[in-house]
C-alpha positions in Angstrom: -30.9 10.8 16.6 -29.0 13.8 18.1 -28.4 17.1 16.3 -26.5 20.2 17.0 -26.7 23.1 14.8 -24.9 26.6 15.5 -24.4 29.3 13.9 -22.2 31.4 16.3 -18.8 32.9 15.4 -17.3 29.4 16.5 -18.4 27.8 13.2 -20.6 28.7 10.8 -23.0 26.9 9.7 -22.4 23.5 11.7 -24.2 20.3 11.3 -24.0 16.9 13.1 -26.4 14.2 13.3 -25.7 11.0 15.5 -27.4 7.8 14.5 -27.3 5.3 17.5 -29.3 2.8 15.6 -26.7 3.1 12.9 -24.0 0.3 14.8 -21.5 3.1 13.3 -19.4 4.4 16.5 -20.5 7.7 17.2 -16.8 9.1 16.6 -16.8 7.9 13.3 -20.6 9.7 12.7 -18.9 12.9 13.9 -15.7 12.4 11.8 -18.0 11.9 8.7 -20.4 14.8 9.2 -17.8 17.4 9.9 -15.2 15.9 7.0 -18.1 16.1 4.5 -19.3 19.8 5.7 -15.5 20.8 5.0 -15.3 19.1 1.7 -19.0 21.1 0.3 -17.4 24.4 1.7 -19.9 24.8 4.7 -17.0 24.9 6.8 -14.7 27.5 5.3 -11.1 27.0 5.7 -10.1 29.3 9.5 -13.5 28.7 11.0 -13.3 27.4 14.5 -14.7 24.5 15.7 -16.9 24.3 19.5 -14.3 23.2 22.2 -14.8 19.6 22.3 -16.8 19.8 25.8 -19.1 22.0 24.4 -19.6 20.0 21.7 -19.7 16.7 23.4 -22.4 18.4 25.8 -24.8 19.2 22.4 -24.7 16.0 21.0 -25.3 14.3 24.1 -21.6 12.0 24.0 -18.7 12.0 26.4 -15.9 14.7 25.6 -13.7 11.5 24.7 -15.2 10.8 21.5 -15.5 13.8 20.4 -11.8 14.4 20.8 -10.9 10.8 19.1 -13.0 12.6 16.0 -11.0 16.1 16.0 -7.6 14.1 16.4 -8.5 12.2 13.0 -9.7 14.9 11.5 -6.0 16.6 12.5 -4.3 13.5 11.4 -6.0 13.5 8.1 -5.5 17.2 7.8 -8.8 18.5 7.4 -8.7 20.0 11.2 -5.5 22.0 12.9 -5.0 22.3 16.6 -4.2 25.9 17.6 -2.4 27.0 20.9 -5.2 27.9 23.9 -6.3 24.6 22.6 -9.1 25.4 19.9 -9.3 23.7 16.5 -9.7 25.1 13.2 -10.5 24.1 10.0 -7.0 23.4 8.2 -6.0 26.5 5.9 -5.4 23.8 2.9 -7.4 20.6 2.6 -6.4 17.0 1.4 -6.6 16.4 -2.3 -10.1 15.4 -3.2 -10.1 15.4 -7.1 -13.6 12.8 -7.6 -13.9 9.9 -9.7 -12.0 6.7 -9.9 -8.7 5.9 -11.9 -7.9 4.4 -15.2 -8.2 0.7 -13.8 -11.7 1.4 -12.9 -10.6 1.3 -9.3 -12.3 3.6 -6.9 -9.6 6.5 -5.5 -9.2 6.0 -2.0 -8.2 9.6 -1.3 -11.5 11.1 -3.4 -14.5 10.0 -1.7 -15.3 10.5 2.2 -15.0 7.1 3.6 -15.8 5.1 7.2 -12.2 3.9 7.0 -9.5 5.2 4.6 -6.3 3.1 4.2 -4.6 5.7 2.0 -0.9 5.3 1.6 1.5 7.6 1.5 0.5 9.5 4.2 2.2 10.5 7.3 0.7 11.8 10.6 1.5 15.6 10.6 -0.5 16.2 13.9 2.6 14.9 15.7 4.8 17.2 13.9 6.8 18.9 16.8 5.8 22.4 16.5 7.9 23.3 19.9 10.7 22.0 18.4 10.7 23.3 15.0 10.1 27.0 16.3 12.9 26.6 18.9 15.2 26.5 15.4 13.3 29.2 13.8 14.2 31.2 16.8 17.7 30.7 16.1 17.6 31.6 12.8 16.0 34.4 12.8 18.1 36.0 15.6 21.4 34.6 14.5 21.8 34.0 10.7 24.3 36.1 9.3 22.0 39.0 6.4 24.3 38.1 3.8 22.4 34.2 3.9 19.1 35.5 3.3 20.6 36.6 -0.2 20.1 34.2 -3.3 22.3 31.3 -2.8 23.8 28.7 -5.6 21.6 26.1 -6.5 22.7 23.1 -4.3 21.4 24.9 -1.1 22.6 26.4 2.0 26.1 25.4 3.4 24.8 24.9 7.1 22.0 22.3 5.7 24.3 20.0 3.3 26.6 19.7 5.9 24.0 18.8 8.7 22.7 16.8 5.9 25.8 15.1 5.3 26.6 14.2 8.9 23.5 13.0 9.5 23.5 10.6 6.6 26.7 9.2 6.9 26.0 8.5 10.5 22.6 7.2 10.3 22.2 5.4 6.2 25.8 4.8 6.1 26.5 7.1 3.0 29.6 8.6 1.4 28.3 11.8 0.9 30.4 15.9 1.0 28.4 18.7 1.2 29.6 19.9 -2.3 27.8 17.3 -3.7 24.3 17.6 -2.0 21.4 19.4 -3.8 18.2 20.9 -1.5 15.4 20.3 -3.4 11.4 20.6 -2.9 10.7 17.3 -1.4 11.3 14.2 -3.8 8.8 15.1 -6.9 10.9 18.0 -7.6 14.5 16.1 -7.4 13.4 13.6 -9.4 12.0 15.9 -11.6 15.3 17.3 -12.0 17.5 14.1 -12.5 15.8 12.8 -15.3 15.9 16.5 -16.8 19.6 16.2 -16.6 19.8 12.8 -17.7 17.7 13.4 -20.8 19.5 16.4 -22.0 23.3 14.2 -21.1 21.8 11.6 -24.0 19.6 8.9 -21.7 17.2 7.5 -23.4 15.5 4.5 -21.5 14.9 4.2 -17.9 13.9 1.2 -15.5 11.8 1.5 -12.9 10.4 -1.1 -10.7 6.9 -3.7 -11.5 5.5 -2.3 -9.5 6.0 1.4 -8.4 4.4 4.5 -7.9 2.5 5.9 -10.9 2.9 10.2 -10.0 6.2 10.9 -10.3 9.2 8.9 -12.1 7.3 7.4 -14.3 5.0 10.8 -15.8 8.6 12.5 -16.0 10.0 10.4 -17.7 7.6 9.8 -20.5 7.6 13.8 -20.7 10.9 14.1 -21.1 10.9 11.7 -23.8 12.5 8.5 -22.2 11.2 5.0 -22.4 10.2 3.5 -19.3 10.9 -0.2 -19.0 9.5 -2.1 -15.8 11.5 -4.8 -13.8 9.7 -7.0 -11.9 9.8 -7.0 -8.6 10.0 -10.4 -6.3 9.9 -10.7 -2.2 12.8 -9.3 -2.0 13.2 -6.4 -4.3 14.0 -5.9 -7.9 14.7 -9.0 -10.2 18.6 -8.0 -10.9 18.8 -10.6 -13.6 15.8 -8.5 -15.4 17.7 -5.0 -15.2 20.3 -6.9 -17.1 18.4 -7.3 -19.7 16.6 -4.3 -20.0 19.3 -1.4 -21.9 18.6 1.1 -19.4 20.8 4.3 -19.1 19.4 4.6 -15.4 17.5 2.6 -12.8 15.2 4.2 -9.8 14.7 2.0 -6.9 13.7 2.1 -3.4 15.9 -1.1 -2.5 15.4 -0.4 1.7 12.1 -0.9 1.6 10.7 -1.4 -1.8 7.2 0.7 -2.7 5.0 -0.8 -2.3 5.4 -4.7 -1.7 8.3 -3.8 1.3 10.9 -6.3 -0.2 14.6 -5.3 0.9 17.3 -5.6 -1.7 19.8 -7.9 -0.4 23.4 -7.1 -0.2 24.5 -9.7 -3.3 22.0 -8.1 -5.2 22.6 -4.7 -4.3 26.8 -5.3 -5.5 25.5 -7.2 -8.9 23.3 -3.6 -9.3 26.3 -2.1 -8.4 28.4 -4.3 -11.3 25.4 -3.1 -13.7 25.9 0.5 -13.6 29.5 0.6 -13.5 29.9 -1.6 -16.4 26.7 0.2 -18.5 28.1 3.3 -17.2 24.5 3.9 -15.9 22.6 5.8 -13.0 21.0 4.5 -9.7 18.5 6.4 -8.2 18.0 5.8 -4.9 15.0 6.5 -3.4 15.7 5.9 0.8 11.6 5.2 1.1 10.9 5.0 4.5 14.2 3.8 5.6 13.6 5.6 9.0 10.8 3.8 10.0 11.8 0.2 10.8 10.4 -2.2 13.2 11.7 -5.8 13.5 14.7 -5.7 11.8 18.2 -3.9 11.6 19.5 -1.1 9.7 20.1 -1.3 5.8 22.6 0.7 4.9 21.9 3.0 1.5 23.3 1.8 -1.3 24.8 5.4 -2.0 27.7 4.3 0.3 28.8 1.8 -2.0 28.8 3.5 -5.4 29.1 7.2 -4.9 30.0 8.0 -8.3 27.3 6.0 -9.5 24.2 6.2 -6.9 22.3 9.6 -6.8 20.5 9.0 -3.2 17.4 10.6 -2.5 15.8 11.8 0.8 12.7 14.3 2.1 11.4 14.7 5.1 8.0 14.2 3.8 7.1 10.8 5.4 9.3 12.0 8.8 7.9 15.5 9.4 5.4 16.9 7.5 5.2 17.1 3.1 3.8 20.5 3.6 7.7 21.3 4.5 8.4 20.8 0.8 11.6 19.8 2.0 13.8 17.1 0.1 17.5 16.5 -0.6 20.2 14.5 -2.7 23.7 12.9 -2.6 24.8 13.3 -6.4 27.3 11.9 -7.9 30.4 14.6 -8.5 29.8 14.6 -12.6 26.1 15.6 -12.1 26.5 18.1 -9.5 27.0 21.4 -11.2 23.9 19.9 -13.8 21.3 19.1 -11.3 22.2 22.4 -9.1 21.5 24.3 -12.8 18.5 22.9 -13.1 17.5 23.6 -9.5 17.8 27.0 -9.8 16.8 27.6 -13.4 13.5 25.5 -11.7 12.7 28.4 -8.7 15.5 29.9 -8.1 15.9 27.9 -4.9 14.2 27.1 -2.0 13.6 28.8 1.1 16.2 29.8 2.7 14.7 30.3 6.2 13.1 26.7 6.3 16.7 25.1 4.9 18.3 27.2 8.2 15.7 25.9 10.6 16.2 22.4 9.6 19.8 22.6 9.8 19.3 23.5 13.4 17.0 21.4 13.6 19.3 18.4 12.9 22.0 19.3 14.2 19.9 19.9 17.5 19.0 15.8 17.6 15.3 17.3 17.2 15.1 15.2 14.0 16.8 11.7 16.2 14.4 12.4 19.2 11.5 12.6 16.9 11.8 9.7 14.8 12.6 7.7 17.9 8.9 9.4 19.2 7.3 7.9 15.9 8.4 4.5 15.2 6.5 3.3 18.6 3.4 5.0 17.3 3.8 3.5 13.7 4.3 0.4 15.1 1.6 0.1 17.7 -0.6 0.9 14.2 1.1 -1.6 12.2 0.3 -4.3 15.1 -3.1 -3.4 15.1 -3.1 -3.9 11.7 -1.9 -7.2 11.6 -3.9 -8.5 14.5 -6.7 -7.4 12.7 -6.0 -8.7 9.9 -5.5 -12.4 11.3 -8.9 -12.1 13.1 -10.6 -11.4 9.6 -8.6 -11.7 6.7 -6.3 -14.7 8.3 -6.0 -16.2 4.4 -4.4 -12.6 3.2 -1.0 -12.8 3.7 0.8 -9.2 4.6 4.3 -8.1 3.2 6.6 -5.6 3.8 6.1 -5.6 7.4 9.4 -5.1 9.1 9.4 -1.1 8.1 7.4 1.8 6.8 3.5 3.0 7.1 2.2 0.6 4.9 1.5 -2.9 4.4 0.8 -4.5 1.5 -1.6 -8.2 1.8 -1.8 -10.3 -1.2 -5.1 -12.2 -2.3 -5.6 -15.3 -2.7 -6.4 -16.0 -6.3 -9.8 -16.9 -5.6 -10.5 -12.8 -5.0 -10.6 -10.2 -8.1 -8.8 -7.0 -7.0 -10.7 -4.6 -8.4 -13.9 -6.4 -7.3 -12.7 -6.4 -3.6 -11.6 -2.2 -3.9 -14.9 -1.6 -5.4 -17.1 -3.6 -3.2 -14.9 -2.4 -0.3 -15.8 1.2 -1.4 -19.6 0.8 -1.4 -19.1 -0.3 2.7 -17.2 3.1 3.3 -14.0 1.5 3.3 -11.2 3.2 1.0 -8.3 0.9 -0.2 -6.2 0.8 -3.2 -5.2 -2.3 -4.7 -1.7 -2.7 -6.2 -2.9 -3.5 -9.7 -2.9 0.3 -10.9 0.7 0.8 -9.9 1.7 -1.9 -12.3 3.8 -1.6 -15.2 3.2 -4.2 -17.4 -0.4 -5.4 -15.4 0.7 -8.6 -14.9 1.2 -10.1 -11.2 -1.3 -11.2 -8.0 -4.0 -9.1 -6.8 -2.7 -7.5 -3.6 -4.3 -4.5 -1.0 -2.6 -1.6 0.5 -3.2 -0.8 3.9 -1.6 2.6 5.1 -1.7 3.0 8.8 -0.1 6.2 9.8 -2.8 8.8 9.9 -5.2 5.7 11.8 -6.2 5.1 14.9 -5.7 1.6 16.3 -9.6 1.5 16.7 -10.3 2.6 13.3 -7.8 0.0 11.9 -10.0 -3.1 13.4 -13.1 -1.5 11.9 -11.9 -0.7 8.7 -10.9 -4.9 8.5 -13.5 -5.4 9.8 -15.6 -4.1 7.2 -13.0 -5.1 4.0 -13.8 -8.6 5.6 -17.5 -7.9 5.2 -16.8 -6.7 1.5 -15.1 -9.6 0.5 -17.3 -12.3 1.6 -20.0 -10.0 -0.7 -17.6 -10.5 -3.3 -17.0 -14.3 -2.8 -20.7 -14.9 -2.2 -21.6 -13.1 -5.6 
């Protein structure tokens, strides 16, 4: 067993011990031991880490492992890399709220795992920091004063239109730059909408079986709407069930449904289309993940089709960084003046500066060269993941492939969800199952794998051990 203590100015209070025996790689040990002295506050948020040599040379490892462990603990945002190339402890650390949900299911973004398949994550240690303060430059030495004054509530002119001429070009959208609102990332804009839909006489809303459980659907029940759930099949929302359902508006992610990846198809993205023109209703349009695709083409947003019908919504949460609190929407011409209200009754807007630099940003190509950066990085992950998976889980089948930085993999019926999620948890492996994000609870039992933040190594152990949990689970 190696240990290295230190208490010089470099960290305080640093721990590691390396188990050889263990037939845990030692990167993953290192990961573990520093993640876990960060989450009990023994590592306070600042403190500087040993340069990677010097801490290779204590524990008695090459420097490569150690650096595989500080580019995790970057990706997972525990860790930040500074210039003159030392690392700190992040100012702000991942959620880490303890316990297990309502299901019974443990929370995969709670507990210090081995391997953590968390979704919804994206991997911010790529964010392109040269880039991004090239266009803060600019802004700084070129905005006009009178912009850093307070602004209506739909944003900055120089932002909805980049906005605008990126979208058209790129998601195929009808949208004017009178008719975007800036918003703080999508929680806040859909925060907003069903405000303004409550107060203009909605009263029932339809969201997709299944979908996520933090932000449509809490809103809605708090603003006093009734949430119905439409199933969802391989490829998207049942249409035939929205029918049926008396809904004053509909929010769907139809590019790349979360979390089962199904793509609404173009006849059923013209009968949802029929739907709210004849009810009179709203489409929400979540565009989630529709940047990252692999093996297939382009889906235009539905926006494009029904303009006066489709509220689109966008953030560059999943593309750049959440901490950029930066979000936008294409609303339809009767809600604009509403929403915009609401926004700035809600903060008064949001930052000027970081809606300026973004602009630039865009219009730049920063945002293009970027994405075109990522989607061979996602990828590579999303093929390890599905290598893996046919090495160990080859009777799982994976869906929603073709795009994003997830994949779901059904179960075969033989395998209890939360038995697998549980069982998986006491091997250090965190996974959510898609059970919780059910509506009505009914439907297969089905995994969640998110990739992004992984490494392609860490991906084959973390099937590796979900393998070893479930034949636990079928041997019980």
């Amino acid at each position: 067993m190696g240990r290295l203590r230190t208490n010089s100015g470099l960290a305080e209070d640093l721990l590691i011990e390396l188990d050889r025996d263990a037939g845990v790689p030692l990167h993953r040990q290192i990961e573990a031991s520093v993640r876990a002295s960060i989450r009990a506050g023994r590592l306070r948020a600042g403190a500087s880490l040993p340069p990677t040599r010097t801490l290779a040379a204590g524990l008695g490892v090459s420097r490569g492992v150690v650096v595989e462990a500080y580019q995790q603990l970057v990706a997972e945002g525990y860790l930040a890399s500074r210039s003159g190339g030392y690392t700190q402890v992040a100012a702000s650390m991942p959620p880490a709220a303890a316990g297990a949900d309502s299901t019974g299911q443990p929370d995969a973004r709670s507990v210090g795992f081995r391997v953590d398949f968390g979704y919804g994550r994206t991997d911010v240690s790529q964010f392109p920091r040269t880039a991004w303060l090239r266009s803060v430059r600019t802004v700084l030495t070129t905005t006009p004063n009178d912009r850093f004054a307070y602004l209506d509530g739909r944003g900055v002119p120089e932002l909805r239109q980049a906005l605008c001429d990126y979208l058209n070009r790129v998601r195929g959208t009808l949208a004017v730059p009178g008719n975007v609102v800036v918003c703080n990332g999508y929680g806040q804009g859909i925060a907003l909408l069903i405000q303004v839909l409550a107060r203009r006489g909605a009263r029932r809303i339809a969201l997709e079986d299944p979908s996520s459980d933090d932000d449509a659907r809490v809103l809605a029940g708090a603003a006093g709407l009734e949430v119905v759930g439409i199933p969802v099949g391989p490829d998207g929302v049942q249409v035939d069930a929205l029918h049926r359902a008396d809904a004053d508006a509909a929010v769907l992610t139809p590019s790349h449904q979360w979390p089962t990846g199904g793509v609404l198809s173009a006849a059923a993205r013209a009968e949802v289309i029929r739907w709210a023109r004849r009810r009179g209703a709203i489409v929400v349009e979540d565009d989630y993940d529709a940047e990252y695709r692999y093996d297939r083409s382009p889906v235009g947003a539905m926006q494009g089709l029904a303009p006066d019908h489709v509220v689109y919504c966008g953030t560059a949460s999943k593309t750049l960084a959440p901490g950029l609190r930066l979000g936008w929407m294409v609303v339809p011409p009767h809600l604009v003046a509403d929403v915009a209200a609401a926004k700035l009754l809600a903060d008064r807007g949001s930052s000027v500066i970081d809606q300026l630099t973004f602009a630039d940003f865009l219009g730049r190509g920063e945002f293009d060269r970027h994405l075109r950066r990522m989607r061979p990085v996602y990828r590579r992950r999303r093929d390890a993941l599905l290598d893996a998976l046919r090495t160990h889980l080859p009777d799982l089948r994976p869906a929603g492939i073709a795009a994003g930085q997830h994949v779901v993999a059904w179960l075969p019926p033989d395998l209890d969800e939360a038995a697998v999620v549980a069982t998986a948890a006491r091997h250090g492996l965190g996974i959510q199952g898609v059970g919780p994000f059910r509506i009505t609870g009914a439907g297969p039992g089905g995994l969640i794998f998110g990739y992004a933040i992984l490494s392609e190594s860490a991906i084959a152990e973390g099937v590796a051990l979900l393998a070893t949990a479930i034949r636990e689970v079928r041997g019980s």
